[in-house]
C-alpha positions in Angstrom: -145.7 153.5 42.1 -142.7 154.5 43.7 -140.6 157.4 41.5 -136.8 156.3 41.4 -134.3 158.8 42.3 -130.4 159.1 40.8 -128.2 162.1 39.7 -126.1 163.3 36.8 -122.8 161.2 38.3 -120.4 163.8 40.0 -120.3 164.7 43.8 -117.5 166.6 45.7 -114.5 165.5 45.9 -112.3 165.1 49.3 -109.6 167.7 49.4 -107.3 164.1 49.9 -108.6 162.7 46.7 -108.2 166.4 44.7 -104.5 166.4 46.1 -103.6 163.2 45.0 -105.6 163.6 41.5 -103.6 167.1 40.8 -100.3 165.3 42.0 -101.2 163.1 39.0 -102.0 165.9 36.5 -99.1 167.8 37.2 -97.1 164.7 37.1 -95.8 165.1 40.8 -94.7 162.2 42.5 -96.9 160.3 44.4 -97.8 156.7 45.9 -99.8 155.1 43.2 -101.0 152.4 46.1 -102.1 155.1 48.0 -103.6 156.8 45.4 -105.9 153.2 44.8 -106.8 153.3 48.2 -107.6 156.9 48.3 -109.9 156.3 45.8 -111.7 153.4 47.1 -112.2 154.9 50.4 -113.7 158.2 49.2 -116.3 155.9 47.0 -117.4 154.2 49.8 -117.9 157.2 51.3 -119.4 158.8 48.6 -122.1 155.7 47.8 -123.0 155.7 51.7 -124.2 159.8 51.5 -126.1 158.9 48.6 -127.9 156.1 50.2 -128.3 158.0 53.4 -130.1 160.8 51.4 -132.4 158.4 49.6 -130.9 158.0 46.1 -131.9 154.4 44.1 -129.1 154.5 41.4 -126.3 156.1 42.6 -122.9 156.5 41.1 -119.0 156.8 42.1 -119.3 160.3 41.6 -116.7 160.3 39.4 -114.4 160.6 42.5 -111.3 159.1 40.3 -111.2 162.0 37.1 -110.3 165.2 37.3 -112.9 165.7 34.7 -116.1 164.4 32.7 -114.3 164.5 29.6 -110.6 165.1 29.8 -109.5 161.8 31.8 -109.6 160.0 28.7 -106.1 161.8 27.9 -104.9 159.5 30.7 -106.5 156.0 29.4 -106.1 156.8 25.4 -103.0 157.5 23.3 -102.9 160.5 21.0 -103.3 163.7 23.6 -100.9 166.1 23.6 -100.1 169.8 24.4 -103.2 172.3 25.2 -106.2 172.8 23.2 -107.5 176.5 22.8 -109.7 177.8 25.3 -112.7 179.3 24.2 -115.2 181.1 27.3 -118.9 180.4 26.2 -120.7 183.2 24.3 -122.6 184.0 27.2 -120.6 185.3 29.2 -118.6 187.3 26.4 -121.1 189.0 26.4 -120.8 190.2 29.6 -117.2 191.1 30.3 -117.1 192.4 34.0 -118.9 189.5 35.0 -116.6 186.9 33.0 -113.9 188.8 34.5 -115.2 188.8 38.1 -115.5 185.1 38.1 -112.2 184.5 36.5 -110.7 187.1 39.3 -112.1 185.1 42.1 -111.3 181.7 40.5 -114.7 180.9 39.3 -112.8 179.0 36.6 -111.2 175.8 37.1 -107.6 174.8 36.0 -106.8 171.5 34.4 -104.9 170.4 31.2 -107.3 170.3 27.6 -104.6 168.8 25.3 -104.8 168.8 22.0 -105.5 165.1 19.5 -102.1 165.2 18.4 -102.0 161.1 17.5 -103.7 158.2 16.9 -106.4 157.6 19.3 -106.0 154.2 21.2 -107.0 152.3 24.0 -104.1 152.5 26.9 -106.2 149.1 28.3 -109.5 149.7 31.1 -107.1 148.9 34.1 -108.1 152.5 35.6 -112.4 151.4 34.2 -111.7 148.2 36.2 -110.4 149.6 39.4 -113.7 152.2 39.6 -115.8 149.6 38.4 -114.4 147.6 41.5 -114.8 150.8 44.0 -118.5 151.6 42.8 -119.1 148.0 43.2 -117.5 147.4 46.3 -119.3 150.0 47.7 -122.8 149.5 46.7 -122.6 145.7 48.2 -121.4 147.4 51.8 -124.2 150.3 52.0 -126.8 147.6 50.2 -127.9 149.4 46.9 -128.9 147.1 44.3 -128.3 150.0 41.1 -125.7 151.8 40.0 -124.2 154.0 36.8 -121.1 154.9 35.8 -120.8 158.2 33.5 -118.3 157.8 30.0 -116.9 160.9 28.0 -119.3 160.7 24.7 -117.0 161.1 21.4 -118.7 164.6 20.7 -118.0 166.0 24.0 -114.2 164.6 23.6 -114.0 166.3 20.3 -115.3 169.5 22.1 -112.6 169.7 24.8 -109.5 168.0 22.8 -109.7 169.3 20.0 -108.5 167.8 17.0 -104.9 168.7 15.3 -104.5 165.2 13.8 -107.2 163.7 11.6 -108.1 164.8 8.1 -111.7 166.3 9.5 -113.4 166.2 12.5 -116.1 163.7 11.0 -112.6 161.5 11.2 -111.9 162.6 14.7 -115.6 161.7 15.6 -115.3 158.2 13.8 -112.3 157.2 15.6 -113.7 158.3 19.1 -116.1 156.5 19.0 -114.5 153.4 17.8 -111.8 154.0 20.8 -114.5 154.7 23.1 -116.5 151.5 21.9 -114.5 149.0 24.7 -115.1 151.4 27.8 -119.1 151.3 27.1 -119.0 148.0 26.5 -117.0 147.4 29.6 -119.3 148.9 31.8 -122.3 147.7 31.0 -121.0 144.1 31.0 -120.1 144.9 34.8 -123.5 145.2 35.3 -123.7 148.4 36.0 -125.7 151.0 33.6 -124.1 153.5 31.3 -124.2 156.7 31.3 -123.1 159.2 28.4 -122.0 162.6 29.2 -123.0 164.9 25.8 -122.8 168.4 26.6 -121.9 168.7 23.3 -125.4 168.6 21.7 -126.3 171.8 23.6 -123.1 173.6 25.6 -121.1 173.5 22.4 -123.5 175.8 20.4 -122.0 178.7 22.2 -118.2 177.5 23.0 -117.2 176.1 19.4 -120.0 176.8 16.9 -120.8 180.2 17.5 -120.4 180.9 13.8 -123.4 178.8 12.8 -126.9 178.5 12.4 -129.0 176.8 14.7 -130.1 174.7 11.6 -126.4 174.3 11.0 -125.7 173.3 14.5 -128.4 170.7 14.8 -127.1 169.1 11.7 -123.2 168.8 13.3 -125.0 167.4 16.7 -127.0 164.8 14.7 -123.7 163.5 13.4 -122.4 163.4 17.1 -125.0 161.4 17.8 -124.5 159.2 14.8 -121.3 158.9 16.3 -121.9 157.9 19.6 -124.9 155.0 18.1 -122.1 153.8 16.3 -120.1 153.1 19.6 -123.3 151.8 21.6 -123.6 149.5 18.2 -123.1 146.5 20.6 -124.9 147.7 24.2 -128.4 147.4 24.9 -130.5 150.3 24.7 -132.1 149.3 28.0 -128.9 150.4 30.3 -127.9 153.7 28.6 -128.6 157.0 30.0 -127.8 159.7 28.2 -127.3 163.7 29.4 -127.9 166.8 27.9 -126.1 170.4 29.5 -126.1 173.6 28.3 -122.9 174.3 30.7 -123.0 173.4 34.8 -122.0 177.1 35.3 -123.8 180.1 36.7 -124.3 182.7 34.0 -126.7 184.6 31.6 -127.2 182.0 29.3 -128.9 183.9 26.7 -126.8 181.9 24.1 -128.3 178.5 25.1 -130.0 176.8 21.9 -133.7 175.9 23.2 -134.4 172.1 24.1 -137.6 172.3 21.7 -134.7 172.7 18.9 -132.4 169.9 20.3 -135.7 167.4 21.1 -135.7 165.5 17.9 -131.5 165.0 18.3 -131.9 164.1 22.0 -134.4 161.2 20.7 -133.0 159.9 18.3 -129.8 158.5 20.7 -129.5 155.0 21.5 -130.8 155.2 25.3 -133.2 154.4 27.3 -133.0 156.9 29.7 -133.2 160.7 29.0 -131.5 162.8 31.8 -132.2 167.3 31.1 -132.3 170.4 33.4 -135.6 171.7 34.0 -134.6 173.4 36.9 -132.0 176.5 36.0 -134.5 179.5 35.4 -133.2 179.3 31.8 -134.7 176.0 31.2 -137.4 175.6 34.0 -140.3 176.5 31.3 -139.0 173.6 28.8 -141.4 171.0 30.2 -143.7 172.2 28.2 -141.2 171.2 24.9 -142.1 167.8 26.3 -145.9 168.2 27.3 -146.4 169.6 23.6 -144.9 166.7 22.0 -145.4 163.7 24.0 -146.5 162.4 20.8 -143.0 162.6 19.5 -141.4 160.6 22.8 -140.7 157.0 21.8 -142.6 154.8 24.5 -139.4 153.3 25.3 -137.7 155.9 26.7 -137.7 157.3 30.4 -137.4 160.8 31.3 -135.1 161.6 33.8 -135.7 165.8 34.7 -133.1 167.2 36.8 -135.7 168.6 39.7 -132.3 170.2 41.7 -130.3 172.6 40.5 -126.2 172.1 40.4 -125.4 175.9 40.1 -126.5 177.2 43.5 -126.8 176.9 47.4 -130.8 177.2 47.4 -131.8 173.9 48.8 -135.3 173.2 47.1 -138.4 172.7 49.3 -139.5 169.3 48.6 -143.3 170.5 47.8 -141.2 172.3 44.7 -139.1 169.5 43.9 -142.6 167.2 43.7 -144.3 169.5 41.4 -141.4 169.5 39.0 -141.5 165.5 38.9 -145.5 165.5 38.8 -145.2 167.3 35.4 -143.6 164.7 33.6 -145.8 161.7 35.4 -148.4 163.8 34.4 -146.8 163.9 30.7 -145.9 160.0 30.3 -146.2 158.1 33.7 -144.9 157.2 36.8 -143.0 154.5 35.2 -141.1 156.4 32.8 -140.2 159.4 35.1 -136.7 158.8 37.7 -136.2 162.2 39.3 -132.7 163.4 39.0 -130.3 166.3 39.1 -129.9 169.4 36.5 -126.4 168.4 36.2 -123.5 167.1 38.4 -122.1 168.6 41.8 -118.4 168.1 40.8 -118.3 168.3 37.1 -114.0 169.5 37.9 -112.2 167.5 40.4 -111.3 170.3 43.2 -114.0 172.9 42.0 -118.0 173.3 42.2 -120.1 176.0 43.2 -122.4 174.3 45.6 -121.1 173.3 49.1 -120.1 169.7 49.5 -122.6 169.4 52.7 -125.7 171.4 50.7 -125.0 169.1 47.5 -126.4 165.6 49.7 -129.1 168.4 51.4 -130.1 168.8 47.6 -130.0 165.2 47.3 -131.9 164.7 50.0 -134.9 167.2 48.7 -134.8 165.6 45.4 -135.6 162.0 47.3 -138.1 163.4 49.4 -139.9 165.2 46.5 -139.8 162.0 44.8 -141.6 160.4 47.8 -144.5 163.0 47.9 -145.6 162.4 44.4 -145.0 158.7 45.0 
């Protein structure tokens, strides 16, 4: 059996499509038509590298959004102002090197505002249009699967946060019924869904630093309670979900182990199960997984990032087919798709992996897929 390959969802952007998304965010002027076809050009392009380097269910790579999680303050009412910025515990606690990368703009710049209003659907015009693109493009280049990433209400709530509802179980509650329309749109495209929840991990160390991890786990099961709520009306069988301690290079001795997070991870409505395994902070947690295989519900696939997102080392294929033969070994060939620790361009105009050496990366991942195959 063949092992299916995909990613996390965001690739590089253009320079063309990070000028004309910052024209946007700093509310320059700028051709809106233009700015359409800007968009749809660089998703053709961006679907045709991914094909080239041997990826089955590719994505859009998120070329439109300046980010995972704030471009929803451009397609929903109630954003305002600037949220508080909070650098992950991590790297407090090592100064010089928070400062170096700040000093040599390791840190990118774009606007967190705060929930200020109601939260409300603007309309899925901008959805449509890179439903249309990703679409578009997978009929030219002749892929048959394709995924489009969504903002999860817990990882909203961690990067705009709240100033308007009573508590941010209210906040939660009406993300997710804002958020509701946008899965639902996307999966009725066709395509599959993907959920971006770095807030069931990355958010132990930005925003709950004060708690336990028994404390934490209990705020992350109601994020995922959340987000079930919003998936109330998609099936199960065309969600991915993703779980990230932070796409950054760093210490990460802050990072709340997956063996804590495995039973919250589960226990979301999805299918498919996307986790780094290949960051030498996480590389050993397979064995979270091999220890309680027991515990994985039989209708779930794992999807192990076998690349990682952080750095120029392009993996040997031989490497990248022992990390996937590990989790075949664990539940089958047909619940393992090999994928990506994270994403390449998590902030439109800023990664730390060169454009080129992201698709070489891609490239390794599909042919360490083939070897186990």
């Amino acid at each position: 059996m063949s092992i299916l390959t995909t990613h996390v969802g965001s690739l590089p952007r253009t320079q063309k499509v990070v000028d004309y998304i910052f024209a946007r965010e700093n509310g320059q002027d700028y051709d809106a038509g233009a700015f359409d076809a800007a968009m749809t050009e660089a998703v053709l392009e961006t679907v045709r590298k991914q094909a080239e380097a041997g990826i089955d269910i590719v994505s859009d790579g998120e070329t439109s959004k300046i980010s995972y999680a704030t471009y929803v303050k451009d397609r929903y009412t109630g954003f305002d102002g600037d949220s508080p910025r909070n650098a992950p515990a991590d790297l407090k606690l090592f100064p010089s090197f928070l400062k170096r990368i700040a000093d040599d703009g390791g840190t990118p710049q774009y606007a967190r505002p705060m929930c200020v209003g109601e939260v409300k659907s603007k309309g899925q015009g901008e959805l449509e249009k890179d439903i249309a693109n990703l679409q578009a493009a997978m009929a030219a280049h002749g892929v048959e699967r394709g995924f489009m990433n969504a903002a999860s209400p817990g990882v909203i709530s961690l990067f705009l946060q709240n100033d308007y509802y009573k508590s941010r179980e209210a906040y939660l509650a009406a993300l997710a019924d804002a958020m509701k329309a946008e899965y639902e749109t996307i999966v009725a495209s066709g395509l599959d869904l993907q959920l971006d929840c770095p807030d069931l991990a990355l958010s132990r160390h930005m925003l709950f630093t004060d708690l336990s991890d028994a404390e934490f786990v209990k705020v992350a099961a109601a994020h995922v309670e959340a987000l079930n709520h919003a998936l109330a009306d998609v099936p199960e069988e065309k969600v991915r979900i993703h779980i990230c301690w932070g796409n950054y290079e760093g210490p990460h001795v802050c990072d709340i182990p997956m063996a804590q997070m495995f039973d919250t991870l589960m226990s979301a409505k999805a299918r498919y199960v996307l986790f780094e395994t290949s960051n030498p902070r996480h590389g050993h947690e397979w064995t979270v997984f091999r220890d309680r295989k027991g515990d994985i519900p039989e209708r779930k696939v794992l999807v192990p990032g076998v690349v990682d997102t952080t750095t120029n080392f392009v993996e040997h294929p031989d490497l990248v087919a022992q990390r996937i033969q590990r989790f075949v070994d664990i539940v089958g060939a047909d619940r393992v798709i090999a994928g990506s620790d994270c994403g390449f361009g998590t902030f439109a105009g800023f990664g730390a992996v060169d454009p080129d050496i992201a698709y070489a990366k891609l490239s390794a991942l599909a042919e360490g897929a083939k070897r186990v195959s």
